[in-house]
C-alpha positions, 0 to 999 in steps of 0.5 A: 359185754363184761357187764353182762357176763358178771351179772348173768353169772351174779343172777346164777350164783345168787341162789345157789349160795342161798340154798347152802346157805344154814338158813337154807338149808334148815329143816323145819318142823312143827311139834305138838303138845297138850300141856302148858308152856312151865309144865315140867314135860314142855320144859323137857321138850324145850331141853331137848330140843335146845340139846338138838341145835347144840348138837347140830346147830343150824340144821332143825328148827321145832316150832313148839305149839303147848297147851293144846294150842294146835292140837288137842291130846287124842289127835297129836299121835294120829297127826304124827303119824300122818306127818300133819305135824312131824313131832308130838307128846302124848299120854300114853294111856290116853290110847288104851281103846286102841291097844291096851298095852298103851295103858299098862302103866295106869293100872292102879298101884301097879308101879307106884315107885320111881324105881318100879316105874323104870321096870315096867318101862324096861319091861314094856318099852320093846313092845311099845316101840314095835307097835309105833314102829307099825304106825310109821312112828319113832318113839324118842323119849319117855318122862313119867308124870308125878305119882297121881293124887285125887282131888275133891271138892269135900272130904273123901273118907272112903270110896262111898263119898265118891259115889255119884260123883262126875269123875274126870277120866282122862285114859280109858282105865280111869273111865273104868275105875270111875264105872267101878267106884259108882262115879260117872266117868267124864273126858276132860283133857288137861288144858279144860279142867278148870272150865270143866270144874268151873261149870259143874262138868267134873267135881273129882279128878285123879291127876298129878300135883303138876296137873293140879298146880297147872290147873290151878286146882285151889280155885274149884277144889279144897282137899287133895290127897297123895294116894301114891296111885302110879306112874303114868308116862308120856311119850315124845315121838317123830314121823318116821319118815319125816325123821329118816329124811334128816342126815345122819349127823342130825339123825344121831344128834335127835338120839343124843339128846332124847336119851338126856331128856329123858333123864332130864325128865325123870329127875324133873317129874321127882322135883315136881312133885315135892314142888306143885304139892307144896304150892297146892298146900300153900294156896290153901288146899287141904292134903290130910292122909288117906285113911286106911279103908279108903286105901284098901278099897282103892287096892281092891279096885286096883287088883280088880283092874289088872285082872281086867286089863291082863285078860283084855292085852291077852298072853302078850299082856300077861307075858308083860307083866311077868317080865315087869315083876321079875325086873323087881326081884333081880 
């Protein structure tokens, strides 16, 4: 009889130490990105989350799909919302057709300095975290990419030796500036530029050294050169409710450790930018200065741009910008 009170009370207590258990008791949740694993941005994540289990051991485990290995770029943030996967990155001028204030920070020229970068962040993030907030979204933290660069498989003087050219135009603002200089704009996300380049699909880009680098751009173009465009910048977001379902303790260790990624981030994006430049170089990529006419019609395009975009975003759009240009001034 003995026995089989101790076994009955062994069957019983077995799986309650189980379930309070850490292995147990962890959260499991699946992240999407679109960039590879030595990008700066998938090395921030992998910071912010190694930030997370130092802050909160035990209690959430991220698997990390990079590379738009399980997702590609324009289906991350709608998986996120839907809590098909509960953490994402994204680009966010990628989603300009969807709102226009997604893509402010790609108007050429418009913050082209770090500095001028974290004004317009200060000056843009309320309205981007109330319109996520909308969508059932948590908005953790915000990393530029390096000042973006264009790449070309021959010289480009002026706009006129892009004319005809099939441009790769990752956000809705490229497609247009493509439409504008007499290029056709072409989707390619990060992760084909190479194939697209490879088949005859792309024959210039706009992107960042770590793109290029990523890409391996000296293999499908020759000469590189630092227009100083902008500073476009992604996002890392969490379900909402996915996100308020963790306790408190986890909940504030998620906040914690974005607000240190996202300065990780910052420093990480100055550093690669020096960086991937000097590879691109050393692969044997040219990278002469631009010249002064190729310059002010790159301007001209730009001014024309935020023109655009000020009268498509409406008075909040233009209310955004006034906001951004008195940050400079204090």
């Amino acid at each position: 009889m003995h026995r089989i009170i101790t076994a009955a009370l062994a069957a019983f207590i077995a799986p309650v130490l189980a379930l309070a258990s850490p292995a147990a008791a962890q959260t499991r949740w699946v992240m999407a990105t679109p960039y590879p694993d030595a990008n700066f941005h998938t090395q921030t994540i992998k910071f912010f989350l190694g930030e997370v289990e130092k802050a909160a051991p035990g209690k959430l485990a991220v698997q990390l799909h990079p590379n738009a290995s399980l997702l590609p770029l324009l289906q991350i943030k709608r998986a996120v919302q839907t809590g098909q996967v509960q953490m994402g990155e994204i680009l966010l001028g990628a989603y300009g057709n969807e709102d226009p204030i997604f893509e402010v920070d790609f108007i050429p020229f418009l913050a082209a300095t770090y500095p001028q970068a974290r004004a317009l962040h200060a000056a843009t993030e309320p309205a981007l975290r109330a319109r996520f907030e909308k969508q059932g979204i948590t908005p953790l933290y915000y990393v530029p990419w390096p000042s973006q660069a264009l790449y070309g498989k021959t010289e480009i003087r002026s706009l006129d030796d892009l004319k005809g050219a099939r441009f790769r135009a990752q956000t809705p603002i490229i497609a247009r500036m493509a439409e504008l200089i007499g290029a056709t704009p072409v989707m390619v996300q990060a992760a084909d530029v190479p194939q697209a380049f490879a088949t005859g699909i792309v024959n210039a880009l706009l992107t960042s050294a770590q793109t290029g680098a990523d890409s391996a751009a000296w293999d499908f173009s020759r000469y590189v050169y630092d227009i100083g465009f902008t500073l476009t910048r992604n996002v890392v977001m969490v379900n909402t409710r996915a996100f308020t379902a963790l306790d408190d303790a986890t909940r504030n260790a998620i906040r914690d450790a974005a607000a240190k990624a996202m300065e990780h981030g910052w420093a990480a994006a100055r550093a690669s930018e020096e960086v991937q430049m000097a590879k691109l170089k050393a692969n044997g990529m040219q990278a002469p200065e631009p010249s002064p006419e190729l310059m002010a019609q790159l301007r001209a395009v730009g001014a024309k741009q935020e023109e655009e975009w000020a009268v498509k975003a409406g008075p909040d759009g233009r209310a955004l910008l006034e906001r951004y240009r008195a940050l400079l001034k204090q």
